[in-house]
C-alpha positions as CSV (number, residue, x, y, z in Angstrom):
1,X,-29.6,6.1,-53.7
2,X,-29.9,2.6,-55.7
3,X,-33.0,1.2,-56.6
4,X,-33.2,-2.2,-53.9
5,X,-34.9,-3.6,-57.2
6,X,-32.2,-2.9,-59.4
7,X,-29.2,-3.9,-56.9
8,X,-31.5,-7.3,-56.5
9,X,-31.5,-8.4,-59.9
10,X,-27.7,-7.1,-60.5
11,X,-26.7,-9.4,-57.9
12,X,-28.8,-12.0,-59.8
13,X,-27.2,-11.6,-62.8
14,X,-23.6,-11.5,-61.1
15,X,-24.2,-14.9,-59.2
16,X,-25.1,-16.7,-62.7
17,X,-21.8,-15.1,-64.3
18,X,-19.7,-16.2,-61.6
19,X,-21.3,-19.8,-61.9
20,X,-20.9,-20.2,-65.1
21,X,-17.6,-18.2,-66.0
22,X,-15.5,-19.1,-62.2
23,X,-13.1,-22.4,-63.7
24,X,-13.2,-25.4,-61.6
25,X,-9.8,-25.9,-61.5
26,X,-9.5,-23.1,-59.3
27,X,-11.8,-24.1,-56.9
28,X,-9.6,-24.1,-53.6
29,X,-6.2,-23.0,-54.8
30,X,-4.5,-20.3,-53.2
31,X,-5.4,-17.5,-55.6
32,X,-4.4,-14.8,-53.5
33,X,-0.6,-16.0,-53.2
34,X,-0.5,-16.7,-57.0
35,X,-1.7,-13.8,-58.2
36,X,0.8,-11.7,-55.7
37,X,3.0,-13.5,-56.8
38,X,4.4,-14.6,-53.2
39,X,7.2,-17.1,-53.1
40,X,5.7,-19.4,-51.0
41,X,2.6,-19.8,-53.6
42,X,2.3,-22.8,-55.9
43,X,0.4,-23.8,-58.9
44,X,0.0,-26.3,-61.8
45,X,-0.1,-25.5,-65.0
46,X,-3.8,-26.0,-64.9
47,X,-4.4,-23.7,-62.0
48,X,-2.3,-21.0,-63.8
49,X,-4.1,-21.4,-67.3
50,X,-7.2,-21.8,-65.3
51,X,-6.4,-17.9,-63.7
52,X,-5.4,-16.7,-66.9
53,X,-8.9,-17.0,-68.4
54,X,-10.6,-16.2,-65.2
55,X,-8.1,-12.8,-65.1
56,X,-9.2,-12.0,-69.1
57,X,-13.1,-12.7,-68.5
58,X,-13.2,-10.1,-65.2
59,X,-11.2,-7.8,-67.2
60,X,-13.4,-7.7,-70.3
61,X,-16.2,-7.1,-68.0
62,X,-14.4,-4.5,-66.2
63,X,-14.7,-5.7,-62.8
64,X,-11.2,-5.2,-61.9
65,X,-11.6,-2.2,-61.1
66,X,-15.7,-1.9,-61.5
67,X,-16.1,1.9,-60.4
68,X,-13.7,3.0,-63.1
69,X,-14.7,5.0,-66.4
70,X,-15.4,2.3,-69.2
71,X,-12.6,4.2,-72.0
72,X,-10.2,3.4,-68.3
73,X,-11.2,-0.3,-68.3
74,X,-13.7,-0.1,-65.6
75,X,-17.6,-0.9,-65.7
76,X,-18.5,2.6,-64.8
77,X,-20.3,1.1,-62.2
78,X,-20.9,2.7,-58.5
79,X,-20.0,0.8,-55.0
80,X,-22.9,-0.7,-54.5
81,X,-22.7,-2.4,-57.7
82,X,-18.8,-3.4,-57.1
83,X,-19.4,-4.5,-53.4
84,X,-22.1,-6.5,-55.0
85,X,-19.4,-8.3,-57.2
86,X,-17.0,-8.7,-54.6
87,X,-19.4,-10.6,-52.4
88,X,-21.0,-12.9,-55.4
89,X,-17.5,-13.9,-56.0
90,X,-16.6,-14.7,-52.8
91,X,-19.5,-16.4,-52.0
92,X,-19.4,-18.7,-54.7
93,X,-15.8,-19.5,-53.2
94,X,-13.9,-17.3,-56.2
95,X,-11.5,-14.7,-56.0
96,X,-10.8,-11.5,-58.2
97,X,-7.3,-11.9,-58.5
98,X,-6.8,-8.4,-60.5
99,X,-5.9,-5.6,-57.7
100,X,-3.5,-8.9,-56.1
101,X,-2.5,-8.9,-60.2
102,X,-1.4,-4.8,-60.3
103,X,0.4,-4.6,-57.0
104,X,-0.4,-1.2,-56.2
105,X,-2.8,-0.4,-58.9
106,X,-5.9,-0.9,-59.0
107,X,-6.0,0.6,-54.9
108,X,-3.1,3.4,-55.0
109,X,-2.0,4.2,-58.2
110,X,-5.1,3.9,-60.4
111,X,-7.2,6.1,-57.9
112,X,-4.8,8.7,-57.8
113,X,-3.9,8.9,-61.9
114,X,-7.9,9.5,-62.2
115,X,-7.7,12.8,-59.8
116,X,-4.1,13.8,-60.8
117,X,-3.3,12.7,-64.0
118,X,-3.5,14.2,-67.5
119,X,-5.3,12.7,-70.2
120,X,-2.5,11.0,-72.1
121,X,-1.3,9.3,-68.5
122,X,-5.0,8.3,-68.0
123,X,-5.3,6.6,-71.3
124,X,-1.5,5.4,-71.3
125,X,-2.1,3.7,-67.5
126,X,-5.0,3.0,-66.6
127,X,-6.2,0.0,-69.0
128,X,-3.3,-2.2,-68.3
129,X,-4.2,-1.7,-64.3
130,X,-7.7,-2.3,-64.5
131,X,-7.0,-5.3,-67.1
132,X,-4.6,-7.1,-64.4
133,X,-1.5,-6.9,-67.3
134,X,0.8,-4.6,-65.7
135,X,2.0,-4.6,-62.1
136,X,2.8,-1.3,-60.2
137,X,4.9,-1.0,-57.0
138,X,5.8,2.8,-55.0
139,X,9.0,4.2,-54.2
140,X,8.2,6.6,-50.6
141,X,10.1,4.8,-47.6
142,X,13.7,5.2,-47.6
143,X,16.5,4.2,-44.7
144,X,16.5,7.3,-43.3
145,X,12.4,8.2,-44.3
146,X,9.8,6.1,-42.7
147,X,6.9,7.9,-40.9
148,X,8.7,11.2,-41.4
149,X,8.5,10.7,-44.9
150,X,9.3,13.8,-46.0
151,X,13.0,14.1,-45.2
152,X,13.2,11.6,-48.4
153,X,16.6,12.4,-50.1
154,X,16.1,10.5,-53.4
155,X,17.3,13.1,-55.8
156,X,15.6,13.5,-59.8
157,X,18.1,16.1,-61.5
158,X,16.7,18.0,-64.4
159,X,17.9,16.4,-68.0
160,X,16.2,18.7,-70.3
161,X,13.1,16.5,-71.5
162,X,13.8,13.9,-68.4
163,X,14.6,13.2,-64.9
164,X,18.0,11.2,-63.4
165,X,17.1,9.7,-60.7
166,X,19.3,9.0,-57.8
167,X,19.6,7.3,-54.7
168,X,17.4,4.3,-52.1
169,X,13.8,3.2,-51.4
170,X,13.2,0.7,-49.2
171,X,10.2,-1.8,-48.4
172,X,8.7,-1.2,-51.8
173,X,6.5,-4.6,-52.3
174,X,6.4,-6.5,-55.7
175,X,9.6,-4.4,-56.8
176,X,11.3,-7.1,-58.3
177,X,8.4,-8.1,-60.4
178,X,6.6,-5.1,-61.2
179,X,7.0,-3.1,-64.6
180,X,6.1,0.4,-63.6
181,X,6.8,2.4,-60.5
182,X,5.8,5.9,-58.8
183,X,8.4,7.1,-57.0
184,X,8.8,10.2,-54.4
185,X,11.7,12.5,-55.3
186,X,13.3,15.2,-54.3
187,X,13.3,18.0,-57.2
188,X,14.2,21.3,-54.7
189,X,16.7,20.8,-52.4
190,X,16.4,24.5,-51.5
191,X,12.9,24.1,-51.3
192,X,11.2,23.9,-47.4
193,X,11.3,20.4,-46.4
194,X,7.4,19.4,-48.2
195,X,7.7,21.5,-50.9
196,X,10.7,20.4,-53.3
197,X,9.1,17.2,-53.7
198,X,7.7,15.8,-56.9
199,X,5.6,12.8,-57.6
200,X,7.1,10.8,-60.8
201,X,6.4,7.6,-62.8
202,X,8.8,5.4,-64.3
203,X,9.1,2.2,-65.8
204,X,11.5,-0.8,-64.0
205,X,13.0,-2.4,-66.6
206,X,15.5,-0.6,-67.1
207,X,19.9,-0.3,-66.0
208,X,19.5,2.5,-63.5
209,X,17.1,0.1,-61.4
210,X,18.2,-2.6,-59.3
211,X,15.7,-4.4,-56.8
212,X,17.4,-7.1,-53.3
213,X,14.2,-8.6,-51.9
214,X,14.0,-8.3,-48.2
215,X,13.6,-11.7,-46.5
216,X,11.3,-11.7,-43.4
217,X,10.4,-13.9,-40.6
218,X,6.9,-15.2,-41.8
219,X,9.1,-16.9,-45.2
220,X,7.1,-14.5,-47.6
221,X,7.9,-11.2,-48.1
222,X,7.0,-9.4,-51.0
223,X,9.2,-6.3,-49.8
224,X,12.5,-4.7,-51.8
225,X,15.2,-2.7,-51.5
226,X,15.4,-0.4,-54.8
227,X,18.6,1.4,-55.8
228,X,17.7,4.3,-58.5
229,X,21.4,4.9,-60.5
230,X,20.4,7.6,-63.4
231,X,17.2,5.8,-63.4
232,X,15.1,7.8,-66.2
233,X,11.4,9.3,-65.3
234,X,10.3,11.1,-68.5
235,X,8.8,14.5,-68.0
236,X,5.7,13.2,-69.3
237,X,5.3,11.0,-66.6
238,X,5.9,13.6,-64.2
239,X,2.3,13.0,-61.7
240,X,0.5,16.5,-60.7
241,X,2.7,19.8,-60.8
242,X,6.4,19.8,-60.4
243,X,7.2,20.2,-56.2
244,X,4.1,19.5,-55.6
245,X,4.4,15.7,-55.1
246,X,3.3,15.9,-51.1
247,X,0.0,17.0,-52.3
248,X,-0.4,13.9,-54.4
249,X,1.3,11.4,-52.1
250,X,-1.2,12.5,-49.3
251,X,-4.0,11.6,-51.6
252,X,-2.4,8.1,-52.4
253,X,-1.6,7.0,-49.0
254,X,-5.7,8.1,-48.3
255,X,-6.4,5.2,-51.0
256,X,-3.9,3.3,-49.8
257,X,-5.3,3.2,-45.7
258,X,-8.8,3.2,-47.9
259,X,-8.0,-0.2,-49.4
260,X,-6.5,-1.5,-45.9
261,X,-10.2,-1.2,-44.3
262,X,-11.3,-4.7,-45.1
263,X,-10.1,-8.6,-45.7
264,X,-7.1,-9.4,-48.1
265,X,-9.0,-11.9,-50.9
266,X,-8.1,-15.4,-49.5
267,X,-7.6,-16.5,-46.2
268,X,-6.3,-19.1,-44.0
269,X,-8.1,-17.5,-40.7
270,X,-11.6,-17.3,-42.8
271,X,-11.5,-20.6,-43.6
272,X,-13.7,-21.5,-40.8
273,X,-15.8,-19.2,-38.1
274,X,-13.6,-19.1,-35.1
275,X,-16.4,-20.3,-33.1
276,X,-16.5,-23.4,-34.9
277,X,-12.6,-24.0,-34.8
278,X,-12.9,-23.3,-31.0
279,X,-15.7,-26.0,-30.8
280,X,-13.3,-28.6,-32.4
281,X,-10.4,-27.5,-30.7
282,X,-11.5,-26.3,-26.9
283,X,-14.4,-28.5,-26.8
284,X,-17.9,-27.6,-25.3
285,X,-20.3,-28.7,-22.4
286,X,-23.2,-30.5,-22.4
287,X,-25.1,-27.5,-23.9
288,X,-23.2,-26.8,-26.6
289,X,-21.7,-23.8,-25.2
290,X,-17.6,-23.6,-25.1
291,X,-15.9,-24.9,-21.9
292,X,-13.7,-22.1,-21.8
293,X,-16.2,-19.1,-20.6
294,X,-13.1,-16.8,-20.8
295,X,-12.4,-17.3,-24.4
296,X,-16.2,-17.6,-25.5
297,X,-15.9,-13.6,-24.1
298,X,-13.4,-12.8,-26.1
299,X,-14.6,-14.2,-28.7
300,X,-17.9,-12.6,-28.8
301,X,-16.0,-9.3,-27.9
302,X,-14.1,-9.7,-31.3
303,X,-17.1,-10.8,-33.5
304,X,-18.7,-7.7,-32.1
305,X,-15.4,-5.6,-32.9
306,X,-15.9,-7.2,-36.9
307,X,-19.3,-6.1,-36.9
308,X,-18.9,-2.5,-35.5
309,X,-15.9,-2.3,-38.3
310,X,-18.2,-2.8,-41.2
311,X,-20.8,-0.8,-40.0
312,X,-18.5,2.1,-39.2
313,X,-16.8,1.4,-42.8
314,X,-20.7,1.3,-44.7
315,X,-21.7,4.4,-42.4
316,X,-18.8,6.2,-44.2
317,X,-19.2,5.3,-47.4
318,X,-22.9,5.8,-47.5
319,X,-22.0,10.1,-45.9
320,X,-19.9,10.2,-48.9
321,X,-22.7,10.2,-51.4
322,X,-20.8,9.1,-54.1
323,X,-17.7,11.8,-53.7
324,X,-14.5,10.1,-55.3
325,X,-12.6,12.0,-52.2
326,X,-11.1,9.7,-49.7
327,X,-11.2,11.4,-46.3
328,X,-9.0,11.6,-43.1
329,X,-11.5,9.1,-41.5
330,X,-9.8,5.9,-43.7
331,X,-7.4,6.5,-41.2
332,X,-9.5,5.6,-38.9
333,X,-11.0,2.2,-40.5
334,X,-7.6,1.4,-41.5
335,X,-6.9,1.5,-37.2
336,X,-10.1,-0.8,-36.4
337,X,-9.5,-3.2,-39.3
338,X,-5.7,-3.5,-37.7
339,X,-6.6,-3.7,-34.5
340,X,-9.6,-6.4,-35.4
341,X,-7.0,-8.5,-37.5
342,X,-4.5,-9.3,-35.1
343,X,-6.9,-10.0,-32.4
344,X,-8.7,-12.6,-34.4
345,X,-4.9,-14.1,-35.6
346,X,-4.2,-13.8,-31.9
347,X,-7.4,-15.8,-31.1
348,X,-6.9,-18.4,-33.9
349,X,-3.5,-19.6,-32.7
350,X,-4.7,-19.7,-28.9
351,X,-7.5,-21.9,-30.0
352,X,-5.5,-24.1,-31.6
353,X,-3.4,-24.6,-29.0
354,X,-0.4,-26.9,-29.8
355,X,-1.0,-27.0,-33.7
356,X,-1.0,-23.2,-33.4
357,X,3.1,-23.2,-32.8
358,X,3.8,-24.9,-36.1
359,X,6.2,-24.2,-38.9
360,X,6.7,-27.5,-41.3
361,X,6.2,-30.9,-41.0
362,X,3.7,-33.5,-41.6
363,X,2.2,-33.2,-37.6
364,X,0.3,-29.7,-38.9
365,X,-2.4,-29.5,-41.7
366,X,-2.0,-27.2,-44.5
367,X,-4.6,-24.6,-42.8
368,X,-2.9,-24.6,-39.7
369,X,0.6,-24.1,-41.0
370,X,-1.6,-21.1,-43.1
371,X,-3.0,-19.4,-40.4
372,X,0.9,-19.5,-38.2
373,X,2.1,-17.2,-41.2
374,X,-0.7,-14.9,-41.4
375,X,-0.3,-14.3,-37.7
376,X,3.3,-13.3,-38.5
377,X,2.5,-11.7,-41.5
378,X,-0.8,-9.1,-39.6
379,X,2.1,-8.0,-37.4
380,X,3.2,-5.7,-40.0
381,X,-0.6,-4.1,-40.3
382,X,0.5,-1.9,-37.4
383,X,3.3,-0.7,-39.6
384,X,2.3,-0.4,-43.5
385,X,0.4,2.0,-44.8
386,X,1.5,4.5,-41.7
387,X,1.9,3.1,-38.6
388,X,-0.9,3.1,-36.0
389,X,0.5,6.1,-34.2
390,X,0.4,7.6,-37.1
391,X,-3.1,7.5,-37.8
392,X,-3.8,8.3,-34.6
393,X,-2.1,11.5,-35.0
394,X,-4.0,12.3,-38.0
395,X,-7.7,11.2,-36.1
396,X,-6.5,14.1,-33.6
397,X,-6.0,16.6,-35.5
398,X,-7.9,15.6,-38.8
399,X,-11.4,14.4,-37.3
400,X,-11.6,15.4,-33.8
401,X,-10.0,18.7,-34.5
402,X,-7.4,18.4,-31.8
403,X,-4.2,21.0,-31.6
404,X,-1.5,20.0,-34.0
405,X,1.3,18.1,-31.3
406,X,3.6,16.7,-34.1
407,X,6.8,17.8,-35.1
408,X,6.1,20.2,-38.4
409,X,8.3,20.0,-41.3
């Protein structure tokens, strides 16, 4: 347990850093969509020198990934200390753009090279995650491999002191601008269906990797389509034991669902308390109190839903103790925080009424235009990460201790 003392005067000392380090040029620009490097993001010149230096300051303190060993680029720091950060920096209106920065690093990749990888991967990886420099992306989904991820068919042959990788991933985000990738392949095809299945890394520059970006209906889309021709995995980068890659994909989709249990940096729908926008929009009586009893219910209900989602989400984290395992039970945060999401997206856009059914033009502000696409854009939270009946399949059986009703492979 942390000293209050000591968390008190850390947070002191975090809030005068952020003052005096967080550039004013970035003050209101969309960090989250630069750093993600969405399509639909712009920025000056200033605003991207201005990220540059704020990117190079958080990495030499190590808070882009804070609970990370020191030699990895972290602050060996422990949660407290890093939810600390994360709040000081939002609530001096910054943003850490680093885990936007690494794709899938600093939440999937990095987490799982700490439990699974060998000391030369460790030191090889790790620093250019945690320092924001090099971005990651994952090759699991294929075609014919969504939630039954484990008929994959990806092929990596055996070349003596590499693998040849052959065949498609699909909806792997940041693909077309990431340098390294870890891929799910097949290395047994006479192997039971979960156990010919290795976990490899490789890097994306090279010929036997091509990348088509999937357009979607929002207008941003950071997903791909990735082709692997020959595509060369050394052996070295081979992640946990050869056919043994379902062991280390289960831990990485633990920290991926982990990661999925709270906001996403920047965002259009917390730019202002939905109260609020419903008191401009809706109106209210004589009191004070919104004319619309109905939707001051719902609203409460899903302030309420919010709150009980943190809470559950501390509870968790403080029965951990400090363990660096990531349990069954992010599957259920990663439910609630969905199911929270789309009802306050759902809320936002009913709120605002006509200016809630805009796409362009000069009759909808910037925020309202914002907040249209993120409502598009939270449809996929059902999907990503596993899907919601998936994690509700893993609750059953997982948490409650329910009989096993899926299909076994």
């Amino acid at each position: 347990m942390q000293n209050a003392n000591e968390l008190e005067s850390f947070r002191g000392d975090v809030r005068a850093w952020v003052a005096e380090n967080f550039p004013a040029s970035l003050q209101g620009a969309d960090l989250a969509g630069i750093a993600g490097g969405e399509s639909g993001a712009k920025a000056s010149d200033t605003v991207r020198a201005g990220l540059e230096a704020w990117r190079q300051k958080l990495a030499e303190k190590g808070w882009g990934a804070p609970t990370w060993p020191v030699e990895y680029g972290g602050a060996g720091l422990t949660d407290p200390h890093a939810n600390i950060i994360g709040e000081e920096i939002h609530r001096a209106g910054a943003y850490n753009p680093i885990p936007h920065m690494t794709g899938m690093g600093v939440t999937m990749v990095g987490p799982t090279l700490l439990e699974y990888g060998s000391e030369e991967q460790k030191a090889r990886h790790l620093k250019g995650i945690a320092s924001g420099e090099i971005r990651w992306c994952l090759g699991l989904s294929e075609p014919n491999a969504g939630s039954d991820l484990a008929s994959l068919s990806t092929k990596a042959d055996d070349r003596g002191d590499y693998f040849a990788l052959n065949g498609q991933k699909i909806w792997t985000s940041g693909a077309n601008i990431s340098q390294w990738c870890g891929a799910l392949v097949r290395t047994d095809t006479d192997a039971g269906k979960r156990d010919g299945i290795s976990f490899v890394l490789l890097p994306m520059q090279q010929d036997g990797v091509e990348t088509r970006p999937i357009r979607l209906i929002s207008g941003i889309s950071p997903f791909c389509e990735t082709y692997f021709t020959d595509a060369r995995a050394e052996k070295g980068d081979l992640l946990g034991n050869l056919n043994d890659g379902w062991s280390v994909v289960k831990r990485l989709l633990q920290h991926e669902r982990q990661s999925q249990t709270g906001g996403r940096g920047v965002s259009m729908l917390d730019s202002e308390p939905l109260h609020v926008k419903a008191q401009r929009f809706v109106g209210t009586d004589d009191n004070g109190a919104l004319i619309d009893k109905d939707l001051r219910q719902r609203l409460v209900r899903n302030y309420m839903d919010g709150a009980a989602h943190r809470l559950t989400a501390q509870r968790i984290t403080d029965e951990a103790s400090g363990r660096v395992e990531v349990s069954a039970a992010a599957s259920i945060l990663k439910n609630s925080n969905t199911r929270f999401a789309q009802q306050k997206a759902e809320l936002a856009l009913e709120i605002m009424g006509s200016q809630g059914i805009g796409w362009s033009g000069d009759d909808f502000a910037e925020e309202e235009l914002g907040i249209v696409r993120e409502w598009l854009s939270g449809k996929a939270m059902s999907i990503y990460g596993g899907s919601y009946e998936v994690q509700n399949n893993i609750i059953s059986k997982n948490v409650l201790g329910l009989p096993e009703t899926t299909q076994k492979g």
